[in-house]
N, CA, C and O atoms as a Maestro MAE file, in Angstrom:
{
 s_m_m2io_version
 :::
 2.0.0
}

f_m_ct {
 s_m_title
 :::
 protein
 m_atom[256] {
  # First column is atom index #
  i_m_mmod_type
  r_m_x_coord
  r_m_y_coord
  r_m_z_coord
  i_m_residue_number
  s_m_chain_name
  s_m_pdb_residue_name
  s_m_pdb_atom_name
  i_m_atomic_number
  :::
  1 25 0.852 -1.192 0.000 1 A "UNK " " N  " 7
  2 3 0.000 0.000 0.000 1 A "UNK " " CA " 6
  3 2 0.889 1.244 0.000 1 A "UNK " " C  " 6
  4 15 1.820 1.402 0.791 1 A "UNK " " O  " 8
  5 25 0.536 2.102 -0.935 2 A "UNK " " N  " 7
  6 3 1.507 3.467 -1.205 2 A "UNK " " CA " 6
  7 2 0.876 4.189 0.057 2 A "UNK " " C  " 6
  8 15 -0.250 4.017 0.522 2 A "UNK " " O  " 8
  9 25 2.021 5.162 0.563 3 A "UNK " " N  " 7
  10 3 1.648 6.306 1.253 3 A "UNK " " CA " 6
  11 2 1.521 7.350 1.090 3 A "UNK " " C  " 6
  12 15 2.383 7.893 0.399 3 A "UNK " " O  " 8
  13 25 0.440 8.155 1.606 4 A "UNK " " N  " 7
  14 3 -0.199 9.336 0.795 4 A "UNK " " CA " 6
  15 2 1.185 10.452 0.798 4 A "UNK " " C  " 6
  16 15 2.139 10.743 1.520 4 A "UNK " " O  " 8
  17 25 0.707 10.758 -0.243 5 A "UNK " " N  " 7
  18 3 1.743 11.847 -0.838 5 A "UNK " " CA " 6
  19 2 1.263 13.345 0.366 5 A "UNK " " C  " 6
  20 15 0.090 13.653 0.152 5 A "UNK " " O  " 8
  21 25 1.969 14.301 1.568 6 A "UNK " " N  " 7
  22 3 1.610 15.616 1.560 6 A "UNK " " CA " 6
  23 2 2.577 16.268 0.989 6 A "UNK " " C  " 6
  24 15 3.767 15.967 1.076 6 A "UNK " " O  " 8
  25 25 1.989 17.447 0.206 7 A "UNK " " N  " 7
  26 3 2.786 18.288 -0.319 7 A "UNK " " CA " 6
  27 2 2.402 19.802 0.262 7 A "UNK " " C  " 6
  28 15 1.440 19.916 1.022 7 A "UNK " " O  " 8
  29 25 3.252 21.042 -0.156 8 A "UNK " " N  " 7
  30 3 3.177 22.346 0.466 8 A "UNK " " CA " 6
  31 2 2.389 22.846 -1.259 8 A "UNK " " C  " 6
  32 15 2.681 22.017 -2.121 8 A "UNK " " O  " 8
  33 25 1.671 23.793 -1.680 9 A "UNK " " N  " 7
  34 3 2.012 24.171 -2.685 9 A "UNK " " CA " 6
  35 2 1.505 25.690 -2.485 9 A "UNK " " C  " 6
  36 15 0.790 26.027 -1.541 9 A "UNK " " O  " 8
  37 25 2.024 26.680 -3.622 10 A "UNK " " N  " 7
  38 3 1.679 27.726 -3.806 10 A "UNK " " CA " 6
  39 2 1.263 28.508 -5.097 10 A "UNK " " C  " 6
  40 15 1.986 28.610 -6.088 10 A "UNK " " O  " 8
  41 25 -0.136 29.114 -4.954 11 A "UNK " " N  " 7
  42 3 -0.579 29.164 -6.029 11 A "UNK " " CA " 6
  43 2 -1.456 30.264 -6.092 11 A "UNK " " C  " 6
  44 15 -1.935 30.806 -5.096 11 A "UNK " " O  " 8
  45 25 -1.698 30.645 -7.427 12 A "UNK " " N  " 7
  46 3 -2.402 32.244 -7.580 12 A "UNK " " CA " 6
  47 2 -3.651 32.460 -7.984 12 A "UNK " " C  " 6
  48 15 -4.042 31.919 -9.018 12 A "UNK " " O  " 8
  49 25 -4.553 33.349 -7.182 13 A "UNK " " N  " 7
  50 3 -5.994 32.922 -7.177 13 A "UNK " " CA " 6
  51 2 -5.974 34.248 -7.551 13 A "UNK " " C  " 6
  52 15 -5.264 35.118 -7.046 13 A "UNK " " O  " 8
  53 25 -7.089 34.439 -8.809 14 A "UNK " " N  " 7
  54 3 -7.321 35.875 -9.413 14 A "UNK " " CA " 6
  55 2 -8.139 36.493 -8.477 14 A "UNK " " C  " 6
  56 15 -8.615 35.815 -7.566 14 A "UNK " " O  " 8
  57 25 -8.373 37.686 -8.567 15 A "UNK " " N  " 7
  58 3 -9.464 38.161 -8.581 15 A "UNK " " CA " 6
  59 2 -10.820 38.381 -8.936 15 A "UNK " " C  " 6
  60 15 -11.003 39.437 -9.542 15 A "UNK " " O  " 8
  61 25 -11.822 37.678 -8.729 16 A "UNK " " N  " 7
  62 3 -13.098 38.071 -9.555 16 A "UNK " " CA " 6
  63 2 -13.412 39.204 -9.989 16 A "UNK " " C  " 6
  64 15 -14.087 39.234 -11.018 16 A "UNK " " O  " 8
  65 25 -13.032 40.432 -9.360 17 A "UNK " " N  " 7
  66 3 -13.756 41.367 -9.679 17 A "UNK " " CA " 6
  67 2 -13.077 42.750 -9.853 17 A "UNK " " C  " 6
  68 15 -13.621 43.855 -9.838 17 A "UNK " " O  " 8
  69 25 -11.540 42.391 -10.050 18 A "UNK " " N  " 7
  70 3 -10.372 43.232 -10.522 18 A "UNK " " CA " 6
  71 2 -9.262 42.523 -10.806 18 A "UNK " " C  " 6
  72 15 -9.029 41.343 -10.541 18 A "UNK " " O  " 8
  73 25 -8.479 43.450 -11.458 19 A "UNK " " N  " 7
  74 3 -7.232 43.100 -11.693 19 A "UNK " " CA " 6
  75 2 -6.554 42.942 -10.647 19 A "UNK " " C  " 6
  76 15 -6.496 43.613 -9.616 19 A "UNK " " O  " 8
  77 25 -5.689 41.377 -11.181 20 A "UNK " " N  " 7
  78 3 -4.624 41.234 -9.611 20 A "UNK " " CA " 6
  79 2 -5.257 39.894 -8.731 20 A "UNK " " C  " 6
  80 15 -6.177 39.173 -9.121 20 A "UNK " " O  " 8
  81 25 -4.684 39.796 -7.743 21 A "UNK " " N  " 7
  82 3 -5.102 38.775 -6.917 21 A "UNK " " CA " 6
  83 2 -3.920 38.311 -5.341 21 A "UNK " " C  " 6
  84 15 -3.217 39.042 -4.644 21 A "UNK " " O  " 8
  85 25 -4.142 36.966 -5.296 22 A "UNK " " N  " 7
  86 3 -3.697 36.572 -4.260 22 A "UNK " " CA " 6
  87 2 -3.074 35.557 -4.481 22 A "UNK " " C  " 6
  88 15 -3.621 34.634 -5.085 22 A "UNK " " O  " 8
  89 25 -1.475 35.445 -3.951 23 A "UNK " " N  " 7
  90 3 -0.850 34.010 -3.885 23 A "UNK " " CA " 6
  91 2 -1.249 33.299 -2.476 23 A "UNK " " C  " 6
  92 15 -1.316 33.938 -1.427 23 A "UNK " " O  " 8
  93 25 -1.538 31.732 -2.584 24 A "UNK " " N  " 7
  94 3 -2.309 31.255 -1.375 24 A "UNK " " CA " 6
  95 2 -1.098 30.052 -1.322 24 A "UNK " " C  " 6
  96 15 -0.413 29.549 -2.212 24 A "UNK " " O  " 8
  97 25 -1.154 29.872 -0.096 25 A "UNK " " N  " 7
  98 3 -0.463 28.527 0.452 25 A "UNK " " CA " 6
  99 2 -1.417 27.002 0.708 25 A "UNK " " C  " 6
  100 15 -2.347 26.985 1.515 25 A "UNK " " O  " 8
  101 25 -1.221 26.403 0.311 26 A "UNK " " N  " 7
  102 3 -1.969 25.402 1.169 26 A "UNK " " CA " 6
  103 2 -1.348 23.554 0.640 26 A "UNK " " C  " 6
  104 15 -1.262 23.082 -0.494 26 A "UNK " " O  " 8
  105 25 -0.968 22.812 2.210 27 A "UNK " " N  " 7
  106 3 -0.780 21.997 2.643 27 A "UNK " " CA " 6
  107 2 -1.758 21.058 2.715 27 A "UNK " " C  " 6
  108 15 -2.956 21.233 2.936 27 A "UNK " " O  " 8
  109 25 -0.795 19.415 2.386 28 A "UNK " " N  " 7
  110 3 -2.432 18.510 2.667 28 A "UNK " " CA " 6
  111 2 -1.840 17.359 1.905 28 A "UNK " " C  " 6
  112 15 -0.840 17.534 1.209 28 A "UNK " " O  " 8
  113 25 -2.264 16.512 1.983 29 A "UNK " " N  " 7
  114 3 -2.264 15.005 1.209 29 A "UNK " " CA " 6
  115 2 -3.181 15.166 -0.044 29 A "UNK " " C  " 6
  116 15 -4.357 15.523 -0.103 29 A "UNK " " O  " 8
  117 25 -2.201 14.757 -1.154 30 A "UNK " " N  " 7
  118 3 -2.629 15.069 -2.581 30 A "UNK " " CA " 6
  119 2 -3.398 13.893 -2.644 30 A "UNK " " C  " 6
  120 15 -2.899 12.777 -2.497 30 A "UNK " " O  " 8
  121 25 -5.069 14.178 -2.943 31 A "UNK " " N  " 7
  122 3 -6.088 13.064 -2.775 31 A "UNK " " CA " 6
  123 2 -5.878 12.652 -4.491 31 A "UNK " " C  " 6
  124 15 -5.789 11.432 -4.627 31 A "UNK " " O  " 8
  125 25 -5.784 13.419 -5.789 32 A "UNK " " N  " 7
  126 3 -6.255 13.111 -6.649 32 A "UNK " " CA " 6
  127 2 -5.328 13.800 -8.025 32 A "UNK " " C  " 6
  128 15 -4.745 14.829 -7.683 32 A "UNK " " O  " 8
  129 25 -5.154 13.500 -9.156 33 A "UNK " " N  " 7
  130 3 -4.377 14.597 -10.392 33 A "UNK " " CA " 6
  131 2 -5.092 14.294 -11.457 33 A "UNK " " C  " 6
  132 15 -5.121 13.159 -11.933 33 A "UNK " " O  " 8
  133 25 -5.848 15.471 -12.005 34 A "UNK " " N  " 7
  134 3 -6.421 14.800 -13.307 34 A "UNK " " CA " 6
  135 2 -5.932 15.482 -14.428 34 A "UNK " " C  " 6
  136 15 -6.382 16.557 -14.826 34 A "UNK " " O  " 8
  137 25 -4.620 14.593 -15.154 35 A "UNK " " N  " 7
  138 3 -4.523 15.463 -16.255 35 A "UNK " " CA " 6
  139 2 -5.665 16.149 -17.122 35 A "UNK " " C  " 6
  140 15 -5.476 17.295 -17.530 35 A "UNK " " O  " 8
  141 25 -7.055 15.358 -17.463 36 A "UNK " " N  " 7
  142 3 -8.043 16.160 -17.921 36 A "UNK " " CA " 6
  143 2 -8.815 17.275 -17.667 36 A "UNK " " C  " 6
  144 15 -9.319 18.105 -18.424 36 A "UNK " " O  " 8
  145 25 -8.818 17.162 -16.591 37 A "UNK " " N  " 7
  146 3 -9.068 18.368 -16.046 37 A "UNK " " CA " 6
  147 2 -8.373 19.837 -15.505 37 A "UNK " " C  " 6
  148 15 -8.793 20.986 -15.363 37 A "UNK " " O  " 8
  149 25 -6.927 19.062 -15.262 38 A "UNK " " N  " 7
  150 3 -5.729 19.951 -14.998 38 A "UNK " " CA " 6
  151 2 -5.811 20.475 -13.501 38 A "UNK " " C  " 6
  152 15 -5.334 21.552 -13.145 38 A "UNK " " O  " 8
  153 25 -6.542 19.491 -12.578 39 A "UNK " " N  " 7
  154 3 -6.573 20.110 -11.714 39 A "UNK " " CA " 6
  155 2 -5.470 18.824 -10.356 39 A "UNK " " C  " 6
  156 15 -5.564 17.604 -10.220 39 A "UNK " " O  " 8
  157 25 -4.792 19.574 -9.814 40 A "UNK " " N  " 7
  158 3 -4.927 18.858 -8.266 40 A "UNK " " CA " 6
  159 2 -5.406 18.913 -7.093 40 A "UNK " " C  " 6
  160 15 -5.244 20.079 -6.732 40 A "UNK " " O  " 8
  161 25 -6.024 18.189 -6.086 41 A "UNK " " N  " 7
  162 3 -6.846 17.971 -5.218 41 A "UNK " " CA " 6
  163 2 -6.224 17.377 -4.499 41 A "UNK " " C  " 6
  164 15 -5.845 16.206 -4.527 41 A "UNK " " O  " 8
  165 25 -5.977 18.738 -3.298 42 A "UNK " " N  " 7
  166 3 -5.566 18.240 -1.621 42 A "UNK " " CA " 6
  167 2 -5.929 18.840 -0.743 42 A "UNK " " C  " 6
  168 15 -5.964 20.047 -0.505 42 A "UNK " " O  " 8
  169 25 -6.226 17.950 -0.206 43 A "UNK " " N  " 7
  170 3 -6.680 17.975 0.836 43 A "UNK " " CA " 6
  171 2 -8.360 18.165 1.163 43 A "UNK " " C  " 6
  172 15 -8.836 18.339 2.285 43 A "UNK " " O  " 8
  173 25 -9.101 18.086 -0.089 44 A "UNK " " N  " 7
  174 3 -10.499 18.637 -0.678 44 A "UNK " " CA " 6
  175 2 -10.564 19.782 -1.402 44 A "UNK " " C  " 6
  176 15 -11.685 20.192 -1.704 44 A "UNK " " O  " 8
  177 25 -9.535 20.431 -1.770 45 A "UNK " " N  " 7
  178 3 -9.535 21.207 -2.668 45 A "UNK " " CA " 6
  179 2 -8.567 21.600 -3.558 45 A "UNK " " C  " 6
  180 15 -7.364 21.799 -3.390 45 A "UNK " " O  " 8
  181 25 -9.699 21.733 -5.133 46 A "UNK " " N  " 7
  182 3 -8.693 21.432 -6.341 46 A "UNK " " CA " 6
  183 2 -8.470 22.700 -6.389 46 A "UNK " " C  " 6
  184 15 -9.186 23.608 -5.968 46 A "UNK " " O  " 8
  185 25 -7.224 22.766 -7.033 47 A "UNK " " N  " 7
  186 3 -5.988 23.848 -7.165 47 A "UNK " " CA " 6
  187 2 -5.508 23.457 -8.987 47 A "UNK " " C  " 6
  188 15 -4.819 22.577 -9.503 47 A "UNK " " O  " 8
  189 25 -6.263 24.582 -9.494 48 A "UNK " " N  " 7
  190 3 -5.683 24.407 -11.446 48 A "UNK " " CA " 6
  191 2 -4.173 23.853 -11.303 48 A "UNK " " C  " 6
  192 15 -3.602 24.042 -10.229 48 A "UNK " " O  " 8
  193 25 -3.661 23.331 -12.105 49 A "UNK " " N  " 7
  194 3 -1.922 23.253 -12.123 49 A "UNK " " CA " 6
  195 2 -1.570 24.266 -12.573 49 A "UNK " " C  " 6
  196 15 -0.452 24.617 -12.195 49 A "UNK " " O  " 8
  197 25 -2.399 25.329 -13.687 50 A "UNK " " N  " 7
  198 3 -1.323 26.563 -14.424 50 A "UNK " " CA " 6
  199 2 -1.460 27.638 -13.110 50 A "UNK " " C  " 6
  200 15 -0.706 28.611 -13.100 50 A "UNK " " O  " 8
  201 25 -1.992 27.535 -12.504 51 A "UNK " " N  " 7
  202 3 -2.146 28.272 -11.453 51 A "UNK " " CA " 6
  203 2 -1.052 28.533 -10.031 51 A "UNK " " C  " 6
  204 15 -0.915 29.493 -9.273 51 A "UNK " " O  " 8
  205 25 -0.317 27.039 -10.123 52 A "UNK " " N  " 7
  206 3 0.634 26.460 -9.166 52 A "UNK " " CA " 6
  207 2 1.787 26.916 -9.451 52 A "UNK " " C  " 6
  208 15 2.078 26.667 -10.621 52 A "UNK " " O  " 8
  209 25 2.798 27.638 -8.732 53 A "UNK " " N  " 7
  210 3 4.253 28.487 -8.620 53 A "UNK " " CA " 6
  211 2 5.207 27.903 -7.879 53 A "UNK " " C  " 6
  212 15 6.358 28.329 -7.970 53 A "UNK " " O  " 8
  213 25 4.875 26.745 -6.952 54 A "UNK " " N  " 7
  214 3 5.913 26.138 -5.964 54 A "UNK " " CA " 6
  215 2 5.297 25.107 -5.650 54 A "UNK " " C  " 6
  216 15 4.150 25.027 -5.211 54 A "UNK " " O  " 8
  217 25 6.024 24.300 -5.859 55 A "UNK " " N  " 7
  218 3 5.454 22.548 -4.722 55 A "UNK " " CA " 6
  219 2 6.757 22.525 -3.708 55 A "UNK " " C  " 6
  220 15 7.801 23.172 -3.782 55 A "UNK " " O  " 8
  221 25 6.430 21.786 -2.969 56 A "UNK " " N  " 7
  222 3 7.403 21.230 -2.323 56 A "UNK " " CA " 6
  223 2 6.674 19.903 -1.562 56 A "UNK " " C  " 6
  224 15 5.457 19.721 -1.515 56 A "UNK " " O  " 8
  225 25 7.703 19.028 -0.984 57 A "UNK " " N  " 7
  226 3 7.381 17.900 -0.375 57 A "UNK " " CA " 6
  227 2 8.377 16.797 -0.051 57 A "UNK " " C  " 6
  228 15 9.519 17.003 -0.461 57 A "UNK " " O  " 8
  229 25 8.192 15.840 0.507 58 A "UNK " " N  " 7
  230 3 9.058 14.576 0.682 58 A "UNK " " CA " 6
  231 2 9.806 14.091 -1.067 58 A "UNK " " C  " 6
  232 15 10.883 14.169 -1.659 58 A "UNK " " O  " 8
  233 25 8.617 13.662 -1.263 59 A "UNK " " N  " 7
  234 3 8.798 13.264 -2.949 59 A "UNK " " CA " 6
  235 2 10.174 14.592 -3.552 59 A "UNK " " C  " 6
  236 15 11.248 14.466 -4.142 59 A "UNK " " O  " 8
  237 25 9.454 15.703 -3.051 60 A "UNK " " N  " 7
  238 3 10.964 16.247 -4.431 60 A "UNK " " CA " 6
  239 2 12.068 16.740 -3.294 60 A "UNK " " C  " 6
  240 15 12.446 17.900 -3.464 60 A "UNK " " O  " 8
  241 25 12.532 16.176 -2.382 61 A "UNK " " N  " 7
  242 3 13.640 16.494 -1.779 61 A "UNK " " CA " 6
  243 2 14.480 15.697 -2.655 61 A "UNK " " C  " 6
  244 15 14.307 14.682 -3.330 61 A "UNK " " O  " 8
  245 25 15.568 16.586 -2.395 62 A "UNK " " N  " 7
  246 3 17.023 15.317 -3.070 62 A "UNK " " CA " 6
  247 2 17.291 16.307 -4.245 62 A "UNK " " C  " 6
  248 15 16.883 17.430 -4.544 62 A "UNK " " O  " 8
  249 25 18.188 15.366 -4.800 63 A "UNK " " N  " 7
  250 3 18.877 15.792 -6.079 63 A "UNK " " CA " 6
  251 2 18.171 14.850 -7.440 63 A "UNK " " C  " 6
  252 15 17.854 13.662 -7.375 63 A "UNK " " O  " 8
  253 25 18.075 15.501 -8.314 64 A "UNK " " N  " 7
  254 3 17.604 14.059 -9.659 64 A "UNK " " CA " 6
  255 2 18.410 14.353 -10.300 64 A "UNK " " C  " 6
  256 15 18.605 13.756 -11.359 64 A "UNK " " O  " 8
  :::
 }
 m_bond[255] {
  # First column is bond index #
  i_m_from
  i_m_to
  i_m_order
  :::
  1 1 2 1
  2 2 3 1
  3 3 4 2
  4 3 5 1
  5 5 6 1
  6 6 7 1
  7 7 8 2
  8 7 9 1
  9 9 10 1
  10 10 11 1
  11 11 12 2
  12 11 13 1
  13 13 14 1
  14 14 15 1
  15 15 16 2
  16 15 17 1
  17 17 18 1
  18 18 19 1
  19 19 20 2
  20 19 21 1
  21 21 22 1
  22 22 23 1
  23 23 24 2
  24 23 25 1
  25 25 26 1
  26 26 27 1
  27 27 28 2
  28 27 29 1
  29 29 30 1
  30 30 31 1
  31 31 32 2
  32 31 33 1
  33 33 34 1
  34 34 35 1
  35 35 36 2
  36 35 37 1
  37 37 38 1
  38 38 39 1
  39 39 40 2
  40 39 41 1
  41 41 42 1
  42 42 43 1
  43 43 44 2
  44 43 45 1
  45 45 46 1
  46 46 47 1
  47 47 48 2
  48 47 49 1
  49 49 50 1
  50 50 51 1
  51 51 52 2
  52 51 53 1
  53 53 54 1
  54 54 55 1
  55 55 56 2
  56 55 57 1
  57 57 58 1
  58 58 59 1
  59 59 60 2
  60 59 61 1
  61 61 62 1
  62 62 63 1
  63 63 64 2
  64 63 65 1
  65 65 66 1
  66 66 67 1
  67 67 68 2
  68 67 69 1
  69 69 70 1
  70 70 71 1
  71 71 72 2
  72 71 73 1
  73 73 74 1
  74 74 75 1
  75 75 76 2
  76 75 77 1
  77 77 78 1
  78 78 79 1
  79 79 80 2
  80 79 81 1
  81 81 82 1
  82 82 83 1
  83 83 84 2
  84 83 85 1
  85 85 86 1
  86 86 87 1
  87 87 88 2
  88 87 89 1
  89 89 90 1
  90 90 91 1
  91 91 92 2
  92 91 93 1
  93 93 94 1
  94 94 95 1
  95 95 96 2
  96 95 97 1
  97 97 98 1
  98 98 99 1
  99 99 100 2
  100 99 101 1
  101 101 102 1
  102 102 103 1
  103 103 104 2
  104 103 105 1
  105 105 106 1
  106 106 107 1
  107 107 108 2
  108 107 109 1
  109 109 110 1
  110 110 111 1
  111 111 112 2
  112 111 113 1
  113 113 114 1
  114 114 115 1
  115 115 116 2
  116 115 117 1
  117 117 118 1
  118 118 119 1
  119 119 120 2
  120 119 121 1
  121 121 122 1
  122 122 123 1
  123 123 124 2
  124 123 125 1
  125 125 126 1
  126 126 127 1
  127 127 128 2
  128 127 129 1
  129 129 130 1
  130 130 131 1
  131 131 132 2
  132 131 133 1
  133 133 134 1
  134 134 135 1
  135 135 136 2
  136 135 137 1
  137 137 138 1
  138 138 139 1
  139 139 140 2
  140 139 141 1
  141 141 142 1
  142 142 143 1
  143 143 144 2
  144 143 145 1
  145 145 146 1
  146 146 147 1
  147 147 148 2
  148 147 149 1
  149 149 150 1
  150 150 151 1
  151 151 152 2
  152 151 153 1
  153 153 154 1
  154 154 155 1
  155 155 156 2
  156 155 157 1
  157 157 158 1
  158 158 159 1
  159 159 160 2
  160 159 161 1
  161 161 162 1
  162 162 163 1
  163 163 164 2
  164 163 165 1
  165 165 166 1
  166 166 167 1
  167 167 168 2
  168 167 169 1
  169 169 170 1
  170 170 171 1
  171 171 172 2
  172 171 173 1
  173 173 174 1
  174 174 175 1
  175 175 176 2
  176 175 177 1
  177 177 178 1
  178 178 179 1
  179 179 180 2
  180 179 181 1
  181 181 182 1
  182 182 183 1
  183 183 184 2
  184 183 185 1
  185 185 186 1
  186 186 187 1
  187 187 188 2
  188 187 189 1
  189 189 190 1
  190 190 191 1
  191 191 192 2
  192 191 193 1
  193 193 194 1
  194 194 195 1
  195 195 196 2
  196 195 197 1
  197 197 198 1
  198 198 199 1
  199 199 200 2
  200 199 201 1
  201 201 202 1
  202 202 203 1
  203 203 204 2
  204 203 205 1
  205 205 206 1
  206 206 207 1
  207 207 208 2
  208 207 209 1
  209 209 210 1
  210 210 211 1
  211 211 212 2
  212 211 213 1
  213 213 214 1
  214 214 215 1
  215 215 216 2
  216 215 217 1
  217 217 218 1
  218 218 219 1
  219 219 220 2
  220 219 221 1
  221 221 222 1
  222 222 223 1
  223 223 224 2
  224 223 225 1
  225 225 226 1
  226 226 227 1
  227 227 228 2
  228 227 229 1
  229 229 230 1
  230 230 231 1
  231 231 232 2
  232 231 233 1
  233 233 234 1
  234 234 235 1
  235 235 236 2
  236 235 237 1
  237 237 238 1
  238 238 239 1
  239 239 240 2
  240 239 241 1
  241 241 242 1
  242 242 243 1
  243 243 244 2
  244 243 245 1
  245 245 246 1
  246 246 247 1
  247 247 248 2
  248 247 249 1
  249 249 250 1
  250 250 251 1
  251 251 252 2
  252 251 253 1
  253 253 254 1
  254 254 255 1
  255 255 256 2
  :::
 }
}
């Protein structure tokens, strides 16, 4: 049995109703990735990927 992936990520949420917006943080066990949809989902909430500026986590420590 794999163990759930948590990751950190950071990502940019427009504004609805002007120009500009907000970079948001949010932490959590990556429940789901749908390339079709382009979205990832952690922790219960999906986060676009073009939207995403930083991951971090167990998985990408190290060198490749």
């Amino acid at each position: 049995m794999m163990r759930a992936t948590v990751v950190t990520l950071e990502y940019f949420v427009p504004d609805s109703r002007k120009d500009g917006g907000e970079y948001r943080v949010k932490t959590g066990k990556v429940e789901r990735i749908s390339q079709a949809k382009r979205v990832v989902v952690v922790s219960g909430e999906s986060i676009r990927m073009n939207r995403i500026v930083r991951i971090e986590g167990e998985l990408f420590a190290g060198e490749f």
